[in-house]
N, CA, C and O atoms as CSV, one atom per row, in Angstrom:
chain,resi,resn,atom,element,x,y,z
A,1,UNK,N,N,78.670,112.514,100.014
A,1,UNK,CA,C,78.488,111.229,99.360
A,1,UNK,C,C,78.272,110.129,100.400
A,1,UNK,O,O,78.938,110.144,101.434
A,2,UNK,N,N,77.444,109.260,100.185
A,2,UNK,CA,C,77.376,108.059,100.923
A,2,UNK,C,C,78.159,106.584,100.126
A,2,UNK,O,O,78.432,106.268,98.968
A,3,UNK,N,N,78.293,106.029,101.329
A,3,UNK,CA,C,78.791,104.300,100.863
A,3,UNK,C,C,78.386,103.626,100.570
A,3,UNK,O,O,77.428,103.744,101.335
A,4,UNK,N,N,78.134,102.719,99.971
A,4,UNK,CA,C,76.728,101.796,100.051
A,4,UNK,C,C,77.522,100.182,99.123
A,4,UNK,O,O,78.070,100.005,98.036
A,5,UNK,N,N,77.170,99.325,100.285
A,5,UNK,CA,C,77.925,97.536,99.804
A,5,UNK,C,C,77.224,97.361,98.736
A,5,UNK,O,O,76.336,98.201,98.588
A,6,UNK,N,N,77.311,96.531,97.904
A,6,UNK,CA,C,76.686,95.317,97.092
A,6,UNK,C,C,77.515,94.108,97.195
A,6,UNK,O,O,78.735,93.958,97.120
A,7,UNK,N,N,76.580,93.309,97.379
A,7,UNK,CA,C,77.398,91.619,97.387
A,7,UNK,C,C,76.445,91.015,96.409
A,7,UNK,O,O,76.450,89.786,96.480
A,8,UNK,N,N,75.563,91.547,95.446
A,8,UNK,CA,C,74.350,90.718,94.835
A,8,UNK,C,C,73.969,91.657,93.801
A,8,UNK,O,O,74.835,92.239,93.147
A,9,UNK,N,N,72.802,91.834,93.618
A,9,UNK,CA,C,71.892,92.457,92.465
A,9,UNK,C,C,71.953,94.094,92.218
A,9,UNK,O,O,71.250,94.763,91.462
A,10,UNK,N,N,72.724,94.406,92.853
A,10,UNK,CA,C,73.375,95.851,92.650
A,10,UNK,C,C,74.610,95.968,91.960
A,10,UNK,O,O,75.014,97.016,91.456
A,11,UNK,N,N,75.337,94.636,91.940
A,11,UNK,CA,C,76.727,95.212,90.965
A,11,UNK,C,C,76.356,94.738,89.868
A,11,UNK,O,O,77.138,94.193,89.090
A,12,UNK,N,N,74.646,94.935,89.576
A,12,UNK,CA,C,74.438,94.268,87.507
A,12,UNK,C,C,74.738,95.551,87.308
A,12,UNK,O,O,74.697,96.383,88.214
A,13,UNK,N,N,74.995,95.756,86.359
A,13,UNK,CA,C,75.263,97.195,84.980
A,13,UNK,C,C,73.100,97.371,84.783
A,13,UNK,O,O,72.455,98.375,85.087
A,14,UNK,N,N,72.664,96.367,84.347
A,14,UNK,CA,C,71.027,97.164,84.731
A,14,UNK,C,C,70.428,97.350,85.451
A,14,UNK,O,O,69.543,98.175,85.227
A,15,UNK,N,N,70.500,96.747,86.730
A,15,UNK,CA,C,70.355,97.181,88.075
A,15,UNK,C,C,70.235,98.404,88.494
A,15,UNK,O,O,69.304,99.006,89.027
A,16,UNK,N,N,71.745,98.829,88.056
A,16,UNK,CA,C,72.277,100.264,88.556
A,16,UNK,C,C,71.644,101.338,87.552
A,16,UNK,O,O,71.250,102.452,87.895
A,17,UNK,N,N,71.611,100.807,86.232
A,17,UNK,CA,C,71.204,102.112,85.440
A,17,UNK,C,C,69.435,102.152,85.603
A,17,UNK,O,O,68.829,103.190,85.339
A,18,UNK,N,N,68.705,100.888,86.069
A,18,UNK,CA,C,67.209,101.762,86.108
A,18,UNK,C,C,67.134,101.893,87.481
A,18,UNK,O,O,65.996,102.043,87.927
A,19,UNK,N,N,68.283,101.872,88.469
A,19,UNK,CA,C,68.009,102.195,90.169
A,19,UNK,C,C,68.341,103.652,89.596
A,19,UNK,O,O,67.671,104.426,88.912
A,20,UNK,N,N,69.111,103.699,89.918
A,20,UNK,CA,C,70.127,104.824,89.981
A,20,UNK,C,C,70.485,105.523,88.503
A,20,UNK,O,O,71.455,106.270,88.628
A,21,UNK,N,N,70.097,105.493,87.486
A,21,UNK,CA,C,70.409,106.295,86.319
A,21,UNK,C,C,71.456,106.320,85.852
A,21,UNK,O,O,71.672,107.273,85.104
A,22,UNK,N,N,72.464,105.408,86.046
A,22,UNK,CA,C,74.011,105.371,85.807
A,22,UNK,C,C,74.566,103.962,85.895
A,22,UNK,O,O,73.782,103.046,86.146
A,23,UNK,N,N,75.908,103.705,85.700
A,23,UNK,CA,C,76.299,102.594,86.081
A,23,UNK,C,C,77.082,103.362,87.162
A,23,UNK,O,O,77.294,104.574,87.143
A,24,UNK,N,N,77.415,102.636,87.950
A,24,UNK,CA,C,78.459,102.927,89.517
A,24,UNK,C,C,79.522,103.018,89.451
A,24,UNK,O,O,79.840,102.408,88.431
A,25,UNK,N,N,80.545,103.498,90.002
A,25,UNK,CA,C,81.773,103.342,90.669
A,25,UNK,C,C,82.190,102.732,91.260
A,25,UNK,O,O,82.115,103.493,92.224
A,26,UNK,N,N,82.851,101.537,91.820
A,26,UNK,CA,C,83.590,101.136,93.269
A,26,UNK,C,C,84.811,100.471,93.726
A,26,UNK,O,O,85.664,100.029,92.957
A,27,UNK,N,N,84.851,100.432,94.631
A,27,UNK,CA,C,86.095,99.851,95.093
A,27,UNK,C,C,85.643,98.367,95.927
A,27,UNK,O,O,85.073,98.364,97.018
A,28,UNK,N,N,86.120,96.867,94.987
A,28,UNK,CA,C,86.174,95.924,95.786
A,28,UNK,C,C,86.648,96.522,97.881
A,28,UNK,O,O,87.341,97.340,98.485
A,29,UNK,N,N,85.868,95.621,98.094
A,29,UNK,CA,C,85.723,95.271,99.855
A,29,UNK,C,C,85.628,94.234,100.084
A,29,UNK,O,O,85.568,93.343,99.236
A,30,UNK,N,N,85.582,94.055,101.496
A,30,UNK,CA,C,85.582,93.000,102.451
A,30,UNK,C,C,84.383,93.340,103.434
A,30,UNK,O,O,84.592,94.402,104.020
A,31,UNK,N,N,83.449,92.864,103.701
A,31,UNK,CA,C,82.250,92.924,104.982
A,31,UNK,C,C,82.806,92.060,105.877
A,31,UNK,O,O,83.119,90.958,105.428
A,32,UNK,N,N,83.038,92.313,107.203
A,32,UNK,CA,C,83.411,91.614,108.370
A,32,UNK,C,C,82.049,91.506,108.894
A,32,UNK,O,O,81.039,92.208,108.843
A,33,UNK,N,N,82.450,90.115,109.541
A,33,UNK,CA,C,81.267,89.632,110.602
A,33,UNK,C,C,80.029,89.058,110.387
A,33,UNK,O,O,79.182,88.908,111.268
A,34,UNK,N,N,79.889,88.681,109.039
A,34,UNK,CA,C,78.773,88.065,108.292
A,34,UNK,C,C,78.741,87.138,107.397
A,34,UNK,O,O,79.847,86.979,106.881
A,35,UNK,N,N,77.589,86.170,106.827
A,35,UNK,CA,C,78.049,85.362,105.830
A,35,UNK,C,C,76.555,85.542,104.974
A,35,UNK,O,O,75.496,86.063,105.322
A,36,UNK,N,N,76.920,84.951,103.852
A,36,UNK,CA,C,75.990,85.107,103.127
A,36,UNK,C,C,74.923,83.852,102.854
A,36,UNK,O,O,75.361,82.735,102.581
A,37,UNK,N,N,73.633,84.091,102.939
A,37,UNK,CA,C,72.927,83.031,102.412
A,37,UNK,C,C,71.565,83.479,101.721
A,37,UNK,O,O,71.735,84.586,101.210
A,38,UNK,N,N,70.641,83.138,101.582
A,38,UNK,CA,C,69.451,83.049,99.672
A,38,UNK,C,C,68.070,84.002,100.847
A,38,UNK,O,O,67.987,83.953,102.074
A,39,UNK,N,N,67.220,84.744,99.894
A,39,UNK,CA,C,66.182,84.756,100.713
A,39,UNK,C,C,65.082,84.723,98.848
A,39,UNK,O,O,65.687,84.828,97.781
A,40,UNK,N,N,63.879,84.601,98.895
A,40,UNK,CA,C,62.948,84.642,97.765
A,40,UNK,C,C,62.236,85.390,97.752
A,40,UNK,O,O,61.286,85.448,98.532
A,41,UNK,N,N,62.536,86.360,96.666
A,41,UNK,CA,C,62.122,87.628,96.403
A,41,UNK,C,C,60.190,87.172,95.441
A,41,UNK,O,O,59.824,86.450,94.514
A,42,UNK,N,N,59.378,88.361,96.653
A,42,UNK,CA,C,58.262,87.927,96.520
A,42,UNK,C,C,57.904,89.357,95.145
A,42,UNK,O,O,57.058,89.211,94.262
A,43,UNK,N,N,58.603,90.372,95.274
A,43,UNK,CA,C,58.471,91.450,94.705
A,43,UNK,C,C,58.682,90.956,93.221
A,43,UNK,O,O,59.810,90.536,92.961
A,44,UNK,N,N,57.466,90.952,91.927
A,44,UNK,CA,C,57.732,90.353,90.606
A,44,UNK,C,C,57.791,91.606,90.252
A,44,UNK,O,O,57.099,91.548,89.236
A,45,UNK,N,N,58.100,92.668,90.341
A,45,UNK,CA,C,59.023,93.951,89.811
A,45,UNK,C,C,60.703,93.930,90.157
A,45,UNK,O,O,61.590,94.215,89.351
A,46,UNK,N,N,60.847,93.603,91.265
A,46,UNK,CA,C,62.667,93.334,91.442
A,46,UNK,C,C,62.934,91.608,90.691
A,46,UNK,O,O,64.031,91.376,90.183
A,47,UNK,N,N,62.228,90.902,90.696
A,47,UNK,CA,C,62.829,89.631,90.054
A,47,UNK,C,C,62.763,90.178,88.596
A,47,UNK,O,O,63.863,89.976,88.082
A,48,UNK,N,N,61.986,90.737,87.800
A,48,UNK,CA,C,62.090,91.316,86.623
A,48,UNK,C,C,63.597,91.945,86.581
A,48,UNK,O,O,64.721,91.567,86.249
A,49,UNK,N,N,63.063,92.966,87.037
A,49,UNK,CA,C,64.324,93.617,87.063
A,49,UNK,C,C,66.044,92.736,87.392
A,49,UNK,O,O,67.007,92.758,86.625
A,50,UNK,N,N,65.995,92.308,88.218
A,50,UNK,CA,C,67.322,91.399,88.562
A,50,UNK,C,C,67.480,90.460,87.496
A,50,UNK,O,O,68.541,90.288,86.896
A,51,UNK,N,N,65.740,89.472,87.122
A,51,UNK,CA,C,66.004,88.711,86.744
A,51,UNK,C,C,66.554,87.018,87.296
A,51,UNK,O,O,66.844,85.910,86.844
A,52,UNK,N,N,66.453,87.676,88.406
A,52,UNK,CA,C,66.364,86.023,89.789
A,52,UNK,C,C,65.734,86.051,90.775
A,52,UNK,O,O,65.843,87.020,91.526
A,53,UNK,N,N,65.150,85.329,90.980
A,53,UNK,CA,C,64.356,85.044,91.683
A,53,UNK,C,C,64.732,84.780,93.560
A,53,UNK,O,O,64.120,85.131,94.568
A,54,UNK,N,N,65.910,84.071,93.368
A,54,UNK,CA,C,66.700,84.409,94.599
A,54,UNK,C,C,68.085,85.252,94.691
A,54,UNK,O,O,69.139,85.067,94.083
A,55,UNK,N,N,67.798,86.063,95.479
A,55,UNK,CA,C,68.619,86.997,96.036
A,55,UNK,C,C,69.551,86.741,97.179
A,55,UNK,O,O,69.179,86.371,98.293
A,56,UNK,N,N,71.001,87.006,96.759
A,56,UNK,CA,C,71.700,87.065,98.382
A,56,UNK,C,C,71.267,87.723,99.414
A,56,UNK,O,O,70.751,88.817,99.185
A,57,UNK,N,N,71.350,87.280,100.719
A,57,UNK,CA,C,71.031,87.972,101.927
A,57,UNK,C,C,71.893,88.193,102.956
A,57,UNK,O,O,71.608,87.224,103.659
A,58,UNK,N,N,72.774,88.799,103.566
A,58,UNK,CA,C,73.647,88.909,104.385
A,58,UNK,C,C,72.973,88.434,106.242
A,58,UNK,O,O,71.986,88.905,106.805
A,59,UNK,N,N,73.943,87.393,106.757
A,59,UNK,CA,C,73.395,87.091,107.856
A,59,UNK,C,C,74.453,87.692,109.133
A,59,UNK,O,O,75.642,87.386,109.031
A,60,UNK,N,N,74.214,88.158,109.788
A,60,UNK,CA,C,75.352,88.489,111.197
A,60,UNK,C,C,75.992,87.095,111.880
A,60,UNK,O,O,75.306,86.232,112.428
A,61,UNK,N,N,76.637,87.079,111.815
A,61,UNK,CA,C,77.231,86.454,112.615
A,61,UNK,C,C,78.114,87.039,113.677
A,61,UNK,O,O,77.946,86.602,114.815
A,62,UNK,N,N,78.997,87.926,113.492
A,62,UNK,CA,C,79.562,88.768,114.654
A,62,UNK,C,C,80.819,88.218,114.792
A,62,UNK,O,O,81.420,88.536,115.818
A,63,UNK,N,N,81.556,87.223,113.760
A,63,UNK,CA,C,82.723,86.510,114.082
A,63,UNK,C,C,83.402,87.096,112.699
A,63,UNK,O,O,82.967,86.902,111.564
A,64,UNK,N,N,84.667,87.922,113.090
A,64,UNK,CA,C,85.134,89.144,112.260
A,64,UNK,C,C,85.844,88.109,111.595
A,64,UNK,O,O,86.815,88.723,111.153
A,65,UNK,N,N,86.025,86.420,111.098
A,65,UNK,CA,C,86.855,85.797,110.381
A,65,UNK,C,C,85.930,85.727,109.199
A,65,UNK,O,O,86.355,85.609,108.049
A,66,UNK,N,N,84.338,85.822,109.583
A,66,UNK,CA,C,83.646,85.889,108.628
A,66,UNK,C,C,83.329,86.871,107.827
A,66,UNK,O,O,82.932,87.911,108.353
A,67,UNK,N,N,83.437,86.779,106.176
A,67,UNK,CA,C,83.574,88.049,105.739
A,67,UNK,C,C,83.117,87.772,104.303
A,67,UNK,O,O,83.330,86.714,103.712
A,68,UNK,N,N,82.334,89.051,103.700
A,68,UNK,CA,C,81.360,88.202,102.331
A,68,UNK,C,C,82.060,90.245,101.596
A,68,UNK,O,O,82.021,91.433,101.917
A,69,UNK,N,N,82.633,89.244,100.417
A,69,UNK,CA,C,83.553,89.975,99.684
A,69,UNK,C,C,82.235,91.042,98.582
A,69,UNK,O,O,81.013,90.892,98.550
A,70,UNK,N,N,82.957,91.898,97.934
A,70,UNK,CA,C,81.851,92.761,96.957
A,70,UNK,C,C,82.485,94.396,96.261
A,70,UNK,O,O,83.603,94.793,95.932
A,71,UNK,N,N,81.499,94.833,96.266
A,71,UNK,CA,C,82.079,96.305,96.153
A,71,UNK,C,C,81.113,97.492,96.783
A,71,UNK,O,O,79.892,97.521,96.937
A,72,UNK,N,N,82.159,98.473,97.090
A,72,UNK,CA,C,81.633,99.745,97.996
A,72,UNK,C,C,81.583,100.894,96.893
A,72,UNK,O,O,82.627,101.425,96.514
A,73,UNK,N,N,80.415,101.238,96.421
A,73,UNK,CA,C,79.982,102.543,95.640
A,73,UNK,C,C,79.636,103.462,96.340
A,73,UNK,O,O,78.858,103.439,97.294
A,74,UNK,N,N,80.410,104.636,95.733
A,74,UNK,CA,C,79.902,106.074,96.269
A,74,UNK,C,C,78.900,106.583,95.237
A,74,UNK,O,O,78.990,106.724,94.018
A,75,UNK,N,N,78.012,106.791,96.024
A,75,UNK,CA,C,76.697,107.352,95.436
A,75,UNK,C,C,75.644,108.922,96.679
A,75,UNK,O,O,75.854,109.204,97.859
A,76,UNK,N,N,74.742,109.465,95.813
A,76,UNK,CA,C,74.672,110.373,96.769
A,76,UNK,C,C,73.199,110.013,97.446
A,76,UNK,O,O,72.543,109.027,97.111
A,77,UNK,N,N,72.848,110.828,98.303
A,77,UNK,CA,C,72.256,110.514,99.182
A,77,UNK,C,C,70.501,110.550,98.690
A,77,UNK,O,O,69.529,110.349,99.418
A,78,UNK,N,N,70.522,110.882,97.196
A,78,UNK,CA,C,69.050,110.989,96.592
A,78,UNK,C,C,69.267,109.508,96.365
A,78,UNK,O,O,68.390,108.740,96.760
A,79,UNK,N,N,70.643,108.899,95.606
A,79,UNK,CA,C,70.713,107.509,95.183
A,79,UNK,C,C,70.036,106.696,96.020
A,79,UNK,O,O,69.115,105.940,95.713
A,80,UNK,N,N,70.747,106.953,97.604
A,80,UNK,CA,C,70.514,105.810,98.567
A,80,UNK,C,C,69.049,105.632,98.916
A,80,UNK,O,O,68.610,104.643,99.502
A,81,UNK,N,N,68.191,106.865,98.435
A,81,UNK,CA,C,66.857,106.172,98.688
A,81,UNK,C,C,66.051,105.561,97.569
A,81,UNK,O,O,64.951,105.009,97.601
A,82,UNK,N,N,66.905,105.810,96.539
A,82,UNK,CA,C,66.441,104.835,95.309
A,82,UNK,C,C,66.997,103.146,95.336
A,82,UNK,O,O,66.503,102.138,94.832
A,83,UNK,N,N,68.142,103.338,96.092
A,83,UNK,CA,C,68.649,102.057,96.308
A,83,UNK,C,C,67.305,101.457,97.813
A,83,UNK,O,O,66.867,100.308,97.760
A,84,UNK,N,N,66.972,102.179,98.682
A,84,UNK,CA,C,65.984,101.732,99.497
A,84,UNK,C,C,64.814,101.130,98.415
A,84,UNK,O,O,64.684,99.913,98.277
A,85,UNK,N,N,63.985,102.090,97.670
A,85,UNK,CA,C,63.055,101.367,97.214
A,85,UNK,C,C,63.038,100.350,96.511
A,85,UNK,O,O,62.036,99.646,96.380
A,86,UNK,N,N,64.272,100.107,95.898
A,86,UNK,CA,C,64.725,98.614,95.068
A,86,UNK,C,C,64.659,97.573,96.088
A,86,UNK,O,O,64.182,96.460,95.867
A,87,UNK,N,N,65.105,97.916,97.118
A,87,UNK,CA,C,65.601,96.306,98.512
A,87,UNK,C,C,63.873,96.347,98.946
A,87,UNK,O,O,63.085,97.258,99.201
A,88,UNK,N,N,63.773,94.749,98.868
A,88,UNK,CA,C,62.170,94.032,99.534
A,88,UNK,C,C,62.239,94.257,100.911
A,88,UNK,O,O,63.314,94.486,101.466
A,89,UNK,N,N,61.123,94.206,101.533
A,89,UNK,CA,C,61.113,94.558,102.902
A,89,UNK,C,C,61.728,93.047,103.984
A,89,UNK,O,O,61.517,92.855,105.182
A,90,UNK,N,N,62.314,92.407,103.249
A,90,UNK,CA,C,63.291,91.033,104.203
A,90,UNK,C,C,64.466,92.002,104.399
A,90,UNK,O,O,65.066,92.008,105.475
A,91,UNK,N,N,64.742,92.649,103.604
A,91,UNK,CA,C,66.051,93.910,103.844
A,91,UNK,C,C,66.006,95.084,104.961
A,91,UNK,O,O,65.013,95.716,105.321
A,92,UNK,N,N,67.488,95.222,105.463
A,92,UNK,CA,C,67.243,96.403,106.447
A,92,UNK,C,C,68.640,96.932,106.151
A,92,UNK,O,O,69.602,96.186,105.974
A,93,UNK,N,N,68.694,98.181,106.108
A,93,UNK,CA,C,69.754,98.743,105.466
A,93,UNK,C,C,70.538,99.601,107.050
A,93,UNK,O,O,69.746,100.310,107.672
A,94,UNK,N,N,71.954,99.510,107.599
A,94,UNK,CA,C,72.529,99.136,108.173
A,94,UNK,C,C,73.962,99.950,108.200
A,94,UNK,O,O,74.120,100.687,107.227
A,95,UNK,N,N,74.871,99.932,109.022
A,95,UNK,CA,C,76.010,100.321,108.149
A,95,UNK,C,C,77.089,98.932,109.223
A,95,UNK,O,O,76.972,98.522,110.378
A,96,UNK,N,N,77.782,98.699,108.418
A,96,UNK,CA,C,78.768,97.671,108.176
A,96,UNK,C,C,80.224,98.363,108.442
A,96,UNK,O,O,80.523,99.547,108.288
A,97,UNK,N,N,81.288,96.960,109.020
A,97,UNK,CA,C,82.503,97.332,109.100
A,97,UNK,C,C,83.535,96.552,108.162
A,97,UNK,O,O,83.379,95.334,108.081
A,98,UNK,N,N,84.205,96.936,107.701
A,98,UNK,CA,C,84.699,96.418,106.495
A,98,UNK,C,C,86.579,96.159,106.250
A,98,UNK,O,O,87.388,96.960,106.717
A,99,UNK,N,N,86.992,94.937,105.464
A,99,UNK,CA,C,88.584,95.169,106.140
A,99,UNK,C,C,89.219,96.358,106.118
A,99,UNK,O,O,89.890,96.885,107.005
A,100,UNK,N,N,88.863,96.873,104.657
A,100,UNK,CA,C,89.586,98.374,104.188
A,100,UNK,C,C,89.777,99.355,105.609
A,100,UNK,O,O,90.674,100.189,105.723
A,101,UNK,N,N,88.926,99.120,106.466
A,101,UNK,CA,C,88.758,100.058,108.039
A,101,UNK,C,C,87.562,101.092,107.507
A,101,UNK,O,O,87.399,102.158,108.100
A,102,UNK,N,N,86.776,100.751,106.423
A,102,UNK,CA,C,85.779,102.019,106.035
A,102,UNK,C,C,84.573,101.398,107.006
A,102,UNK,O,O,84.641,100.606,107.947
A,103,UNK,N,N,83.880,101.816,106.630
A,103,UNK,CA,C,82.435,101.748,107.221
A,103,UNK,C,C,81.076,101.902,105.700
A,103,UNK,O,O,81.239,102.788,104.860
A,104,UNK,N,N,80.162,101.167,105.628
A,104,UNK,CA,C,79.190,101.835,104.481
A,104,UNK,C,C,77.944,101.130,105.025
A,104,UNK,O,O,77.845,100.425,106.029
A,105,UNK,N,N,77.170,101.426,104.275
A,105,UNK,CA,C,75.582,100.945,104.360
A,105,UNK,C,C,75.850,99.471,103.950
A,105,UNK,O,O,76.710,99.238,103.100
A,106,UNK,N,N,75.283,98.669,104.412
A,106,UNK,CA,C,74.750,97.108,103.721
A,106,UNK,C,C,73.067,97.059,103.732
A,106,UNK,O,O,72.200,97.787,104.216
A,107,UNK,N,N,73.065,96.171,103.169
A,107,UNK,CA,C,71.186,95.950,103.264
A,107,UNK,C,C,71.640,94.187,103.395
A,107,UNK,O,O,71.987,93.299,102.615
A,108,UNK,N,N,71.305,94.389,105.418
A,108,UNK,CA,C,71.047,92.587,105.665
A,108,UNK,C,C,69.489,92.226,106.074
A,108,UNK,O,O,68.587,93.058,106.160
A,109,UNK,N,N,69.354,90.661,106.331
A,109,UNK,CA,C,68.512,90.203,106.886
A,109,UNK,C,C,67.714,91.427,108.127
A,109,UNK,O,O,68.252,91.867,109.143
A,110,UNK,N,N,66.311,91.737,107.610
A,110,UNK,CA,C,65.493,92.143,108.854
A,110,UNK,C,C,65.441,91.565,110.005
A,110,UNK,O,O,65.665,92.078,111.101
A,111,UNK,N,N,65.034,90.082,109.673
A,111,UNK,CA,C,64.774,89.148,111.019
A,111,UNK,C,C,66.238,89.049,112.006
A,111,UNK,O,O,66.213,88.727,113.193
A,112,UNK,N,N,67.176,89.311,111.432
A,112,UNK,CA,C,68.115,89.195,112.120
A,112,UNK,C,C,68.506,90.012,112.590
A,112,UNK,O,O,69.387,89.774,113.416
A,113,UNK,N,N,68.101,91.473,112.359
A,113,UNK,CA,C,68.245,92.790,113.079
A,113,UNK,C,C,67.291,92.722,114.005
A,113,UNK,O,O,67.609,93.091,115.135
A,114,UNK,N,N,66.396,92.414,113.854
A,114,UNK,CA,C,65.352,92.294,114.842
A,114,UNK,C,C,65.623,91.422,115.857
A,114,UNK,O,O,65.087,91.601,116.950
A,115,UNK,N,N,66.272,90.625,115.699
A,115,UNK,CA,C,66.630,89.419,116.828
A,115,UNK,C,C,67.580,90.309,117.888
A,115,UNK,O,O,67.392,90.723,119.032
A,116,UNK,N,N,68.632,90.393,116.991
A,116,UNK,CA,C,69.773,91.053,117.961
A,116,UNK,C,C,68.851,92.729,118.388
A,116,UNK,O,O,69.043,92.779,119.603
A,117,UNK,N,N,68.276,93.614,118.133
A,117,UNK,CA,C,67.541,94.539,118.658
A,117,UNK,C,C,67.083,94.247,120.375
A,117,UNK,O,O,66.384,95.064,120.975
């Protein structure tokens, strides 16, 4: 099984059932080291689907006081590439450290992976 965050358009109940064929499982978390801010989803198949037009985006910051709350679903590893084709290409999927001491996938800012790269 894999981990995988949502802080946004993954913990809808329709989200999950036309990503993923189900509704989810999870356990509230904590993401260390990041904060959250908007990016504008150019994809008019995910704003349908979501239904907003702006989407949260997770930014690094690297300062472990910062921390953008959510939930950690276990899902399997056919899921996680259905969860890939849902995230717009401003997304880069990642794995994250979290208070619980787990570890899971996030989907943050590209440009900002790319910076720190």
């Amino acid at each position: 099984m894999e981990k995988l965050f949502s802080y946004g358009t993954l913990q809808l109940e329709s989200v999950q059932k036309e990503t993923f064929g189900r509704e989810l499982v999870g356990r509230k978390d904590s993401l260390l080291g990041y904060v959250l801010s908007q990016v504008k989803i150019k994809d008019q198949a995910v704003v349908k689907l979501s239904g907003k037009e702006f989407h949260p985006m997770l930014k690094y910051t690297g300062e472990m006081s910062d921390t953008v709350d959510g939930v950690v679903f276990e899902i399997t590893a056919a899921e996680l590439k259905h969860a890939d084709e849902y995230e717009v290409d401003e997304y880069i999927r990642i794995k994250g450290d979290f208070i619980s001491g787990q570890q899971a996938w996030i989907y943050a800012c590209a440009d900002e992976h790319k910076v720190k790269s």
